[in-house]
Wavefront OBJ file of the C-alpha trace (Angstrom):
o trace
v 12.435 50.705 -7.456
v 15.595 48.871 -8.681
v 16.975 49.171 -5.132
v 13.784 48.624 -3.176
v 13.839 45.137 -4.528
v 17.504 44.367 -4.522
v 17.468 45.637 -0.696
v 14.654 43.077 0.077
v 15.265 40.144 -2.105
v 12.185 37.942 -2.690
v 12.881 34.715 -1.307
v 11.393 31.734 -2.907
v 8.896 31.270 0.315
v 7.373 34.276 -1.150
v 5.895 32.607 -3.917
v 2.874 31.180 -4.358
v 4.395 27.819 -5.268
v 7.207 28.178 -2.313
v 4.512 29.037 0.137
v 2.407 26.031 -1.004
v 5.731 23.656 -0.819
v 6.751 25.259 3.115
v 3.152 24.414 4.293
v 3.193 21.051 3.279
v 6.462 20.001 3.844
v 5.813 17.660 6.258
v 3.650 15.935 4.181
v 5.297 15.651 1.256
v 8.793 14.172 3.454
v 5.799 11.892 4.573
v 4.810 10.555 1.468
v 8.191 10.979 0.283
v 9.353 7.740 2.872
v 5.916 5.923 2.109
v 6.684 5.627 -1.519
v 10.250 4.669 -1.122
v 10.054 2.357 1.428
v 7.364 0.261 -0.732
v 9.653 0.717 -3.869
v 11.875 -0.863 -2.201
v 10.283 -3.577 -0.922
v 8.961 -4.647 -4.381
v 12.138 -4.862 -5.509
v 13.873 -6.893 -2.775
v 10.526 -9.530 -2.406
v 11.424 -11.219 -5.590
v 13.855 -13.788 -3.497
v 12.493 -15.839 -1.259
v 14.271 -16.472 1.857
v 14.537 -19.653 4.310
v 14.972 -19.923 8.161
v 15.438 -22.618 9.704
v 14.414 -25.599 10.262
v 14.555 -24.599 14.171
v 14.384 -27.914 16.445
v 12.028 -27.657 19.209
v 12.454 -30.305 21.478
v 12.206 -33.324 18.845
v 10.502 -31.704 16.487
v 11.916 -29.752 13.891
v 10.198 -26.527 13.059
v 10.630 -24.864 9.108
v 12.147 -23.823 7.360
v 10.211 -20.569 7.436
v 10.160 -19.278 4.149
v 9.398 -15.610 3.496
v 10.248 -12.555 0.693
v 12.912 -9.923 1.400
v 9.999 -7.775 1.473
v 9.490 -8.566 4.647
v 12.241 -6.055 6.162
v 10.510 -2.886 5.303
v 7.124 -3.612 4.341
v 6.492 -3.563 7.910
v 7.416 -0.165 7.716
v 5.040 1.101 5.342
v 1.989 0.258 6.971
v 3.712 2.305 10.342
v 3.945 5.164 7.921
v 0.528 4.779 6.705
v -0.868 4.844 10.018
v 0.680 8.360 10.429
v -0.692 9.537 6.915
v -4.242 8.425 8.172
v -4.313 9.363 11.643
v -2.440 12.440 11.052
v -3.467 13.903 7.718
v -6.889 12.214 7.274
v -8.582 9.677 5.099
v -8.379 12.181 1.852
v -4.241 13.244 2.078
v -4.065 9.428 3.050
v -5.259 7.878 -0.211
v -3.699 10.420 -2.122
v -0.585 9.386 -1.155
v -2.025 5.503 -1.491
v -2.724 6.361 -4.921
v 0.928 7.801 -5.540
v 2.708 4.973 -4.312
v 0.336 2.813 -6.664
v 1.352 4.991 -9.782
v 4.925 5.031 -9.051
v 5.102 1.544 -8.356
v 3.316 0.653 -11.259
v 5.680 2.909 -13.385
v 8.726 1.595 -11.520
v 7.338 -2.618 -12.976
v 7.045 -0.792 -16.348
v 10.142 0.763 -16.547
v 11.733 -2.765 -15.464
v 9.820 -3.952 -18.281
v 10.726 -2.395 -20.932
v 14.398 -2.382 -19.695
v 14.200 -5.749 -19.833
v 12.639 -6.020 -23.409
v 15.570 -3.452 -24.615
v 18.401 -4.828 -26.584
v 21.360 -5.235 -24.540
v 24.686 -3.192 -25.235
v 27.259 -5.170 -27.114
v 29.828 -6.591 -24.162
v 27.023 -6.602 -21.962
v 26.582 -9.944 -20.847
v 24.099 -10.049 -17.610
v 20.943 -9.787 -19.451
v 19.582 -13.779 -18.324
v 21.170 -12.506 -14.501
v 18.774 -9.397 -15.223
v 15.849 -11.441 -16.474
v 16.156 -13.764 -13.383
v 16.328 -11.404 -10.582
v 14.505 -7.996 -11.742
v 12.511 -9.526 -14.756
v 9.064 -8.248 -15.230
v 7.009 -11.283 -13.959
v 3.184 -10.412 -14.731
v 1.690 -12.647 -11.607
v 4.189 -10.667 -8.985
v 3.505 -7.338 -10.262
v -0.418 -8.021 -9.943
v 0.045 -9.415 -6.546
v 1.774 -6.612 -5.408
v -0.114 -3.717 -6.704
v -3.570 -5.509 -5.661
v -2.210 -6.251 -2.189
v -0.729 -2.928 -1.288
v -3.780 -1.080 -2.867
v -6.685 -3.417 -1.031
v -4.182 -3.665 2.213
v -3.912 0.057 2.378
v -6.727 1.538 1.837
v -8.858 -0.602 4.361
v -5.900 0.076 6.816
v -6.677 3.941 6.102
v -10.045 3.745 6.529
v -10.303 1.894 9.598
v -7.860 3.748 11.462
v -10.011 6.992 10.587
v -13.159 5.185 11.356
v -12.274 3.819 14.410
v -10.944 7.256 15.499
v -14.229 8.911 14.878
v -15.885 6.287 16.652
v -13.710 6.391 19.714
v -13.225 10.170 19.476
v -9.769 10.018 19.075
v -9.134 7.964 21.969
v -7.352 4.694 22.154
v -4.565 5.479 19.283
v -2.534 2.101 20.204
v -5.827 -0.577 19.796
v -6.689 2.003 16.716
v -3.268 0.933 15.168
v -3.309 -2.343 15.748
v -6.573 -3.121 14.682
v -6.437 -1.595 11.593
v -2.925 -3.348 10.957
v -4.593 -6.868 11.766
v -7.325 -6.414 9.415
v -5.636 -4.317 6.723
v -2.367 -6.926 6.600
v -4.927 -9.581 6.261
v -6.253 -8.108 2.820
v -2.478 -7.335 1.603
v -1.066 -10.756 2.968
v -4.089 -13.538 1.250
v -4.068 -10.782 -1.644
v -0.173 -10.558 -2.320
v 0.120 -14.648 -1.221
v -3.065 -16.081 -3.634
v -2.012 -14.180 -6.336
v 1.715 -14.282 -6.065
v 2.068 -18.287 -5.144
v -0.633 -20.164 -5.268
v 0.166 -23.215 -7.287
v 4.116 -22.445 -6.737
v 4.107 -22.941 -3.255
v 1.356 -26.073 -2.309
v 0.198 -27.496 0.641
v 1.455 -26.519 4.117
v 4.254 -24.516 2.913
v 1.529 -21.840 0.726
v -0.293 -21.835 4.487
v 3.720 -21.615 6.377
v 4.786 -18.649 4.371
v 0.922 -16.756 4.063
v 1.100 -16.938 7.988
v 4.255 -16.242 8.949
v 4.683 -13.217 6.511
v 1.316 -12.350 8.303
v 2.595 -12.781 11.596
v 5.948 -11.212 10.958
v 4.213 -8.090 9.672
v 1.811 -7.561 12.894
v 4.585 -8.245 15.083
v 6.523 -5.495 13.624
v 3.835 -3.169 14.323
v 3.735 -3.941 17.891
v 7.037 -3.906 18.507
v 7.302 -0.837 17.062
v 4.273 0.503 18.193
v 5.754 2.736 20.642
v 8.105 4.765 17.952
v 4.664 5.330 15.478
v 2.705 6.759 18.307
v 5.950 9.096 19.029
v 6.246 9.329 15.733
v 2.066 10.511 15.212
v 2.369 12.957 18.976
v 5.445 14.606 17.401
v 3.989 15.341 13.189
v 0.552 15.991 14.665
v 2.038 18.361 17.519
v 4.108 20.512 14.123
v 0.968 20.268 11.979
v -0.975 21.801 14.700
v 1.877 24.555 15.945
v 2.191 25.390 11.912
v -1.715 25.789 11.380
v -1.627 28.107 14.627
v 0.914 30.148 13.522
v -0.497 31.284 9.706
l 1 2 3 4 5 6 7 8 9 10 11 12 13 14 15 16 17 18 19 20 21 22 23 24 25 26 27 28 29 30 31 32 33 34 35 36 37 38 39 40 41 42 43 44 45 46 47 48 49 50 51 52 53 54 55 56 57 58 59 60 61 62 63 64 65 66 67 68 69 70 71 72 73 74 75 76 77 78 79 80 81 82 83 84 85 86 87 88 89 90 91 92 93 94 95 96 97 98 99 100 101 102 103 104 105 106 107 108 109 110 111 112 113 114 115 116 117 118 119 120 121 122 123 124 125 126 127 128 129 130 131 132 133 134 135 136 137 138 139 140 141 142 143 144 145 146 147 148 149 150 151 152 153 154 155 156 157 158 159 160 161 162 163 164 165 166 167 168 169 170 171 172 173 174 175 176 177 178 179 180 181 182 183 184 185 186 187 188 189 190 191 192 193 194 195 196 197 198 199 200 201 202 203 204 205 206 207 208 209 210 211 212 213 214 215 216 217 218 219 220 221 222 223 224 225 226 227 228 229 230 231 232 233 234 235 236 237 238 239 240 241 242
């Protein structure tokens, strides 16, 4: 018996929990990218950056003024898309609901960082405070925006796909994007500034970081449908094949 088993070693794919892990793999890399790309935009959209002013004939245009959010958030919507049009509305807000939790923990931890005494010699704590500093109004905007933002996007992409039986991915993707990035944008924007930023420069940066974020989805609209042919085309070849 001894040999038998040392001649055909049990690999961990042989386990119930390693077989579980090897069939969703693809997932879990999925969610895996969707979480960290929106911990990391969290983190980088407490500065607020300026372009501009550009000058337009006479007229000079800005400054724009947007978060550093606004590199990769982009990209989590993109990723979204392929958790809802790939995976379905139910693996979708699971993974929704993950990057809510984690987030959430990831403001708490900050939190009570910033609460703990500092080591003696340690002198950054105000530079902590100031850039990573728990700030009650940005959390909430945040965790409502991505949350409302997300899960309309979600649903709507796997609405309008039943409706259209599966047909029309690209107007799927962007229509969902318009009206999902509308929730997260007045969400994240009312919450997060209103009352800090006033007047034309609340409406500026609310449509700009709007804009900015539907652009990116067009532009790089041709890499998520790629990106959707080629996980769905896996998924499809792996459910064939067990």
């Amino acid at each position: 018996m001894t040999q038998a088993n040392s001649s055909h070693p049990r690999t961990d794919v042989d386990t119930p929990g390693g077989r579980a892990a090897a069939a969703g793999a693809r997932y879990a890399v999925v969610v895996a990218v969707f979480v960290g790309l929106l911990l990391i935009s969290n983190i980088v959209a407490v500065k607020l950056i300026a372009f501009g002013p550009v000058q337009w004939g006479s007229v000079a245009l800005g400054p724009f003024i947007v978060d550093g959010g606004v590199f990769l958030f982009p990209l989590v919507y993109i990723v979204g898309d392929v958790l809802a049009e790939v995976y379905g509305l139910r693996a979708a807000r699971r993974a929704i609901f993950t990057a809510f939790a984690l987030s959430l923990l990831t403001s708490l931890t900050i939190w009570v960082t910033q609460l703990s005494p500092a080591a003696p010699g340690w002198e950054n704590q105000a530079a902590f405070e100031s850039v990573l500093g728990f700030v009650p109004r940005i959390v909430a905007a945040s965790l409502g925006a991505f949350l409302a933002g997300q899960l309309i996007n979600a649903w709507l992409l796997v609405w309008l796909r039943r409706r259209t039986s599966g047909r029309f991915l690209r107007t799927r993707l962007i229509a969902s994007t318009v009206v999902g990035q509308i929730v997260d944008t007045i969400v994240f924007c009312t919450i997060a500034f209103w009352g800090v930023l006033e007047g034309w420069d609340f409406i500026g940066y609310t449509a700009l970081g709007y804009g900015i974020k539907v652009l990116a989805e067009v532009v790089l609209l041709p890499v998520t449908t790629r990106v959707i042919s080629k996980v769905r085309a896996l998924e499809t070849a792996n459910h064939s094949s067990t």
